[in-house]
C-alpha positions in Angstrom: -31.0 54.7 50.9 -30.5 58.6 52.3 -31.4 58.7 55.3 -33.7 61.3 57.1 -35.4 62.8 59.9 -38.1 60.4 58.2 -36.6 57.4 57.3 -34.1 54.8 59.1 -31.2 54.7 57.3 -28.8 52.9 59.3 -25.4 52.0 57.1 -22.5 51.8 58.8 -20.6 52.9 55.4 -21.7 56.4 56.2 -19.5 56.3 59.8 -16.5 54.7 57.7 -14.2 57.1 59.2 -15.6 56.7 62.8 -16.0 53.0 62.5 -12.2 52.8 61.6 -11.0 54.6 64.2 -13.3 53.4 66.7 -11.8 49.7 65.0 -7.8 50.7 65.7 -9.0 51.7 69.3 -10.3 48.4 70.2 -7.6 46.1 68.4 -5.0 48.1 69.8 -6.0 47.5 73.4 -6.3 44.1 72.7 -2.6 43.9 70.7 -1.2 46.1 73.3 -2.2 43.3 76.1 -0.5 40.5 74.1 2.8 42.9 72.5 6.2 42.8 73.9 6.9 46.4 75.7 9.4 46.6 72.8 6.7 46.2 70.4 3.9 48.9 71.6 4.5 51.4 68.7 3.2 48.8 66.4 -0.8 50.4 68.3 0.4 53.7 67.1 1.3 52.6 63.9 -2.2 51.1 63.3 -3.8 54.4 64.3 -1.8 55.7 61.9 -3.0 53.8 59.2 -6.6 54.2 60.7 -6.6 58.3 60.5 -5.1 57.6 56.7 -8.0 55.2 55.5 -10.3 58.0 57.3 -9.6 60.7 55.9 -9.1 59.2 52.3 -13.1 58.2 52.6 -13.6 61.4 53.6 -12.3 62.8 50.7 -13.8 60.4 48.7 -17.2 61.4 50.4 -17.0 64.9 49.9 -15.8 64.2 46.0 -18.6 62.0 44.9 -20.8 65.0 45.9 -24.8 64.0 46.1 -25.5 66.7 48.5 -25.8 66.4 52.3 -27.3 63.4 54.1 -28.4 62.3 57.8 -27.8 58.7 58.7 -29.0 56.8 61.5 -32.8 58.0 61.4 -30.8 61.6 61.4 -28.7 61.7 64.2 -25.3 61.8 62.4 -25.1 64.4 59.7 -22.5 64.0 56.4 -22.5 67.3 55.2 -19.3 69.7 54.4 -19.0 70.4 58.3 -18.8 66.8 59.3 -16.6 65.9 56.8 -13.9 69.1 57.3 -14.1 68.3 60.5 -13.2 64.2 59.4 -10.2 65.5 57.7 -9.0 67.9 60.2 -9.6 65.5 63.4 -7.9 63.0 62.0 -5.2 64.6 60.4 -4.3 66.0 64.0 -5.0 62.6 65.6 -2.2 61.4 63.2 0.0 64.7 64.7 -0.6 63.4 68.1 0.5 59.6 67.9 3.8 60.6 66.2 4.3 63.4 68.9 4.0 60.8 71.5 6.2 58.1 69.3 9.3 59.4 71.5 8.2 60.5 74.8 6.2 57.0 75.6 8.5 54.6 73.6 9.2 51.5 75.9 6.9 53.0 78.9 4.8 50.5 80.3 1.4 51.9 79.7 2.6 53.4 75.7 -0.1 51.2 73.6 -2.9 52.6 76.6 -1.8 56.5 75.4 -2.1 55.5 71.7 -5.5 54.2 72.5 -6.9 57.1 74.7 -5.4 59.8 71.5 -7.7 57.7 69.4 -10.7 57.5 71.8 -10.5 60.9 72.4 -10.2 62.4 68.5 -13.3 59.1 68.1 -15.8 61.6 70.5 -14.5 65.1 68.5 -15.6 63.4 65.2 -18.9 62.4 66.8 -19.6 66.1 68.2 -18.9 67.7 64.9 -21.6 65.1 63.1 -24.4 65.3 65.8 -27.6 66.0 64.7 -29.2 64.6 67.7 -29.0 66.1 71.2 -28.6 62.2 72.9 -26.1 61.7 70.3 -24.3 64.9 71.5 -24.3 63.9 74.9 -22.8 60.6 74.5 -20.1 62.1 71.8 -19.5 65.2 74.6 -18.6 62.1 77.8 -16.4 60.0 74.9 -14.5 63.1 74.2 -13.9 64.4 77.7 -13.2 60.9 79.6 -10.4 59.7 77.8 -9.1 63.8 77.6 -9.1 63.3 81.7 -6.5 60.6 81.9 -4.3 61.7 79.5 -4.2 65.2 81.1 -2.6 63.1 84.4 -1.2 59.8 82.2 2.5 60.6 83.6 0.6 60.2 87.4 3.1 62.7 88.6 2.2 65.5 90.7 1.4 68.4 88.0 -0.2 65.7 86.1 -2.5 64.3 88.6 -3.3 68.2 89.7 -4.0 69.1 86.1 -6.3 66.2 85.5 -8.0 66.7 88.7 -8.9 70.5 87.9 -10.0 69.3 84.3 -12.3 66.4 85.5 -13.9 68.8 88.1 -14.7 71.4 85.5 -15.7 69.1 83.1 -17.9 67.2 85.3 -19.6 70.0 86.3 -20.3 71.7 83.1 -21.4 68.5 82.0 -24.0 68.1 84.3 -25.1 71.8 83.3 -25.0 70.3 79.4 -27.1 67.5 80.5 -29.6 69.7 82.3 -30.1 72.0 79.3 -30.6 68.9 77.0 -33.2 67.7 79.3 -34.8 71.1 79.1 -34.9 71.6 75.5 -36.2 67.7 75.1 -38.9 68.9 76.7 -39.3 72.4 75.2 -39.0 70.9 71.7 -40.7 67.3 72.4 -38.0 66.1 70.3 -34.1 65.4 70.5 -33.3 65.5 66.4 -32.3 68.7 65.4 -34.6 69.1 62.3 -37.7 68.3 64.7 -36.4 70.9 66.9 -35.8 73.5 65.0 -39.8 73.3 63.7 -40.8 73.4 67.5 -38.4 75.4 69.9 -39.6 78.4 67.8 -43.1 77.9 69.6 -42.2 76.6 73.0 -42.0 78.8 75.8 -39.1 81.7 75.5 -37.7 80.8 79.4 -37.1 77.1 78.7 -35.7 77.5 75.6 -33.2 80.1 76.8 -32.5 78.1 80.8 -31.6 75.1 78.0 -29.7 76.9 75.6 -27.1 78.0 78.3 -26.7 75.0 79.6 -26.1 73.1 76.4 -23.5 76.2 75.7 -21.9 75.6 79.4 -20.6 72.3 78.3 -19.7 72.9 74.8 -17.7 76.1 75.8 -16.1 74.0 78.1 -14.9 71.7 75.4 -13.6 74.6 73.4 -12.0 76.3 76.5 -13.9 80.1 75.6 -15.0 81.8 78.6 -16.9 81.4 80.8 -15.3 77.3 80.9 -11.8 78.5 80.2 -10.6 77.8 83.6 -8.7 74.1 83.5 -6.9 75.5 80.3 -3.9 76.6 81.6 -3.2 74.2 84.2 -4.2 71.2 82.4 -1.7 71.9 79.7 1.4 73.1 81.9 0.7 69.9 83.8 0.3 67.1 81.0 2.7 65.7 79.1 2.8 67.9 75.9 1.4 65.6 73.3 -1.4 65.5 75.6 -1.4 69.4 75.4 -1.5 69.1 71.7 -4.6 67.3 71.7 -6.5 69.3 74.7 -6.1 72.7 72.5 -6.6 71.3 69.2 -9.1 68.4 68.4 -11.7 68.2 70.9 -12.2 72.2 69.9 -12.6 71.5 66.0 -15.6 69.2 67.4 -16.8 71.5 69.6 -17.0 74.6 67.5 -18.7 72.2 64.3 -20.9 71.3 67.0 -22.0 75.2 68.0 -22.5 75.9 64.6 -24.9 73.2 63.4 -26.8 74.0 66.6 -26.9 77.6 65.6 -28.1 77.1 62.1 -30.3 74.7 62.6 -32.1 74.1 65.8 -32.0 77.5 67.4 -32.0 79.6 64.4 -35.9 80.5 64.3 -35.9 81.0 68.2 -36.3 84.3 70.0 -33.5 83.7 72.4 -30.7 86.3 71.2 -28.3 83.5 70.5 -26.2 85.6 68.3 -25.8 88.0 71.2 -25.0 86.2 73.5 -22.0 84.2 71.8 -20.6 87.3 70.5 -20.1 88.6 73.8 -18.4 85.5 75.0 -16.5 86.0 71.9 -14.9 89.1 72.9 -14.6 87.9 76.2 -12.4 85.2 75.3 -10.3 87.1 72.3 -9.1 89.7 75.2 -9.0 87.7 78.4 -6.8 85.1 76.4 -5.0 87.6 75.1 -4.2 89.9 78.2 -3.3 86.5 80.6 -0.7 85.4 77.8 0.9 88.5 78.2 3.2 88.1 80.9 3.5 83.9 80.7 6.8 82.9 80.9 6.4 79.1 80.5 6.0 78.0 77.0 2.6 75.6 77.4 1.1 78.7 79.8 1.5 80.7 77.0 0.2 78.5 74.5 -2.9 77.4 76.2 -4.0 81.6 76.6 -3.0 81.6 73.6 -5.5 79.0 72.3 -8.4 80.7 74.6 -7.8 83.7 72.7 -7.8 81.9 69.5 -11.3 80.3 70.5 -13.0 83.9 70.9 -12.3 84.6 67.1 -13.7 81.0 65.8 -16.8 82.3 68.0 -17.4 84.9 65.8 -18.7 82.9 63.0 -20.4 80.9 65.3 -22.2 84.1 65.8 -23.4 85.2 62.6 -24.3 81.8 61.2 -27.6 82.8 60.1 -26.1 86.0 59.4 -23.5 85.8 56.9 -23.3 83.4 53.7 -19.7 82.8 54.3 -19.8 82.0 58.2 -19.3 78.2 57.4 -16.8 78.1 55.4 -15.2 80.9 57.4 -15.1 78.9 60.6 -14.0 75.7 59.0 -11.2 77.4 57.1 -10.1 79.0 60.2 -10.9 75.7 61.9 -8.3 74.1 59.6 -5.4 76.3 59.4 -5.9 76.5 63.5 -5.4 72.8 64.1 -2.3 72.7 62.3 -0.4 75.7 63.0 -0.6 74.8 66.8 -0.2 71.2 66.3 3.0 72.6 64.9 3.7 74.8 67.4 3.6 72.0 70.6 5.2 70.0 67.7 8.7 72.5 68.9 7.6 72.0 72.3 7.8 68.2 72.4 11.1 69.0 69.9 12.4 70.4 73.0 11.3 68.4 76.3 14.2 70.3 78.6 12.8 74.1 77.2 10.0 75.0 79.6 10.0 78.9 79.7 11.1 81.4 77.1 14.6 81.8 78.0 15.3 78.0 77.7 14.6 78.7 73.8 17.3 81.8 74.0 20.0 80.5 71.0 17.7 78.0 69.1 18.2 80.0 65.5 22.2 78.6 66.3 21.6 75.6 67.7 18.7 74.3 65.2 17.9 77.0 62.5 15.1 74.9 61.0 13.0 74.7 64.1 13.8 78.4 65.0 12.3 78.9 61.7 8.7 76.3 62.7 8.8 78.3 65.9 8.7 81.5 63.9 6.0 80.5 61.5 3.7 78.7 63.7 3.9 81.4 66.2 3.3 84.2 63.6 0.7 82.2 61.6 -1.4 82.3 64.8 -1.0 86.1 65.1 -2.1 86.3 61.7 0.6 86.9 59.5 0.5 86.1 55.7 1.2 83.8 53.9 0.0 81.5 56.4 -3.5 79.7 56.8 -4.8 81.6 60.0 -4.2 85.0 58.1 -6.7 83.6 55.2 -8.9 82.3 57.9 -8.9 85.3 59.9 -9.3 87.8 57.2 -13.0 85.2 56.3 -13.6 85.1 59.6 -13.8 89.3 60.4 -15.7 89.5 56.9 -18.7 87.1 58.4 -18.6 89.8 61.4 -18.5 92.6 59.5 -21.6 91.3 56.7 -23.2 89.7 60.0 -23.7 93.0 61.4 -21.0 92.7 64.2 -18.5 95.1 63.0 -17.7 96.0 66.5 -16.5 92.7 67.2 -14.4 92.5 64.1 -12.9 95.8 65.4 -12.0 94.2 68.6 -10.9 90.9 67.1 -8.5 93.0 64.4 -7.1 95.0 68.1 -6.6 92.0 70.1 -5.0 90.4 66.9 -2.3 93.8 67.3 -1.6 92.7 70.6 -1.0 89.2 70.5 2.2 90.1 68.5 3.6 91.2 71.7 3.3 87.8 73.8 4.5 85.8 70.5 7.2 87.9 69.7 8.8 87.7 73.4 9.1 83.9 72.4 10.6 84.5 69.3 12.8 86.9 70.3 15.1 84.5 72.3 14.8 82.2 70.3 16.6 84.3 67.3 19.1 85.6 69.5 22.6 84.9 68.6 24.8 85.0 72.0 23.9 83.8 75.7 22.5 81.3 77.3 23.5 77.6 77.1 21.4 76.6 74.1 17.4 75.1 74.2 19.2 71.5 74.6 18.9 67.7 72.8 16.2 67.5 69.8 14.0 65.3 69.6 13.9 64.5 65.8 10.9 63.1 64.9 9.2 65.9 66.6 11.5 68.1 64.4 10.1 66.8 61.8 6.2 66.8 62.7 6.8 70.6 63.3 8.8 70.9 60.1 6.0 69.1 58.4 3.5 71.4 60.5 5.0 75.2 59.2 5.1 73.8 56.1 1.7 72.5 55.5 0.4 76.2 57.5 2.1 77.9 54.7 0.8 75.7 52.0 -3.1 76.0 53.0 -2.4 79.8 52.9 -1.3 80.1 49.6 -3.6 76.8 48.1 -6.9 78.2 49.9 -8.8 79.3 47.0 -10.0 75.5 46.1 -10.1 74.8 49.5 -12.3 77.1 50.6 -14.6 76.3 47.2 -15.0 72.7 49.1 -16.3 74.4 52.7 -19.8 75.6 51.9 -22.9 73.9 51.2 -26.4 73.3 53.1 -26.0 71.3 56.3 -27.9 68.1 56.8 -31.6 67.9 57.9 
């Protein structure tokens, strides 16, 4: 049976991919209990297999077509959204257990990190499926608790300083998030999206807006955009940088899937200037990102302004989803070749564990010229540059603005875009040069091959986007 706003449908076939992973994250704390130290990868290597079986019934999902559908009495949408954002979660998940292969192997807590990765990619999948605003609550705590210890897992002194910072912040938006929900419960007199988008139109302008912001505190906060930007930095110099990988990458893809369904679909009809209001955060965190990278000498520093800026232009669709007939697949696109271009770039990074700053990558085209070369694309794929997936995704994602009637902020997307190439360029310079310095150091091979893997797969969705953008539109679920 479909299920509803109207109807209980309540087959767990329809959460295959969640049920898997959520499956591998319980068995592999109980195997990692009984397993030899020596023996730990064997957790990893089931959550390997997990994120495979999940994103093949994705696929299959999205193939067999029958249009969008709400399970659970309509909590948990299966639309195009929840299902890119199966593919892409997962996909990264897989990224993030075979960075942290190498750096954990033998540790005495390895099959504990394997199971928090999965945990934490388990809560993005359930934000970018919510249809209910309980549902989003409980998916927003089960993607930010485990996110907390693995920001300090090392319990070292940067570790334990980053984790403390992200806990605070995320505890306190949170609250905030849980505040606005409470308000717009009682606004709307329902919690289902559908049931809320046929009331909050009616209900009283100042509740609707006091909840609105607060539901946006803690999902900005999850996408590190401004204003909830501010454990970025910190919490990805100090974590290990698998750990890094997966703060700036997966619990964003659910975050932003999140923002969007909210925007189409519960506060479309409302007279709060929704639109507005993100678009200015937008540009807020496109140039603040932008102009704090500038000057960042260590490589995760870098990277994590770099990601804030890269979070102001996946607003922008965000902003113009009633807007613009191409805002959905624009943001998923750009969603897509995102995750994989900076997987690949902290893919180098964990290549590398004794390279912390920019000059400790001076000589890498010498000493490694295929990672020099993943450095090179990664870095320039998230400028922009063709042929890579970002450049496609980009190019979608000013479009929206410009038919959205945002062309100013497509404007001042395309100039901060300019002016990123100076920040990633200052990496890549060193990196290509030929004499001085001692050399980046030992490789770390099966990241070398993750960020091999990584470039290549950029280039590939750039060039191969035609039928995959064909796949990113449709109606969402109601």
């Amino acid at each position: 049976m479909t299920g509803t706003t109207g109807g209980m449908n309540e087959n767990p076939l329809d959460l295959l991919p969640e049920v898997l992973l959520a499956g591998s994250a319980v068995l592999g704390l109980l195997l990692g209990a009984w397993l030899p130290r020596r023996r730990q990868w064997l957790v990893a290597a089931l959550g390997l297999a997990a994120c495979a079986a999940g994103i093949a019934a994705a696929i299959r999902r999205a193939a067999a077509g029958g249009g969008p559908t709400a399970a659970f009495d309509g909590a948990f949408a299966v639309d195009a959204v929840t299902s890119t954002g199966r593919v892409v979660i997962l996909a990264g998940t897989a990224v993030v257990l075979l960075l942290g292969l190498a750096p954990f192997r033998g540790d005495a807590r390895e099959s504990e990190f394997h199971v928090l990765v999965q945990l934490a990619a388990l809560g993005a999948l359930m934000l970018a499926g919510a249809q209910d605003l309980l549902l989003l609550a409980a998916a927003y705590l089960l993607a930010s608790v485990p996110s907390y210890t693995l920001a300090g897992f090392r319990k070292d002194a940067p570790g334990t300083e980053a984790a403390l910072k992200y806990f605070v912040t995320g505890a306190l938006l949170g609250v905030v998030m849980l505040a606005g929900i409470t308000v717009l419960y009682a606004a709307g007199r329902a919690s289902a999206y559908p049931a809320l988008g046929g009331e909050l139109p009616r209900a009283p302008a100042v509740l609707v807006t006091a909840g609105t912001v607060g539901l946006l505190a803690g999902l900005l906060f999850k996408t590190g955009a401004v204003p909830g930007h501010f454990w970025v930095p910190d919490a990805v110099e100090g974590s290990s940088p698998p750990a890094a990988a997966l703060l700036t990458t997966l619990p964003k893809v659910g975050a932003l899937a999140a923002l969007h369904r909210l925007a189409a679909v519960p506060l479309a009809g409302t007279r709060m200037p929704w639109d507005e209001l993100v678009a200015v955060l937008a540009a807020a965190s496109m140039t603040l990102g932008n102009l704090a990278a500038f000057f960042q000498t260590d490589v995760r520093r870098l990277l994590a302004y770099s990601t804030v800026s890269q979070v102001g232009y996946l607003l922008l669709p965000v902003a113009v989803a009633t807007r613009a007939d191409e805002a959905q697949r624009a943001l998923l696109f750009y969603l897509a070749g995102y995750a994989v271009t900076n997987l690949g770039a902290f893919a180098v990074v964990c290549a590398l564990p004794g390279a912390r700053t920019l000059a400790g990558y001076r000589g890498l085209l010498r000493a490694h010229p295929g990672l020099a070369l993943s450095l090179a694309v990664c870095l320039l794929g998230l400028l922009g540059t063709p042929p890579t997936a970002v450049f496609l995704g980009k190019l979608e994602v000013f479009t929206a603005a410009f038919d959205g009637g945002y062309a100013w902020l497509a404007v001042l997307a395309a100039a901060n875009t300019v002016a990123s190439l100076f920040y990633y360029l200052r990496w890549i310079r060193p990196a290509f040069a030929t004499a001085g310095g001692p050399g980046p150091g030992p490789l770390v091979r099966p990241a070398a091959l993750t960020a091999y893997a990584a470039a290549a797969a950029s280039v590939a969705l750039g060039v191969g986007a035609g039928p995959v953008l064909d796949l990113l539109g449709g109606p969402l679920a109601r």
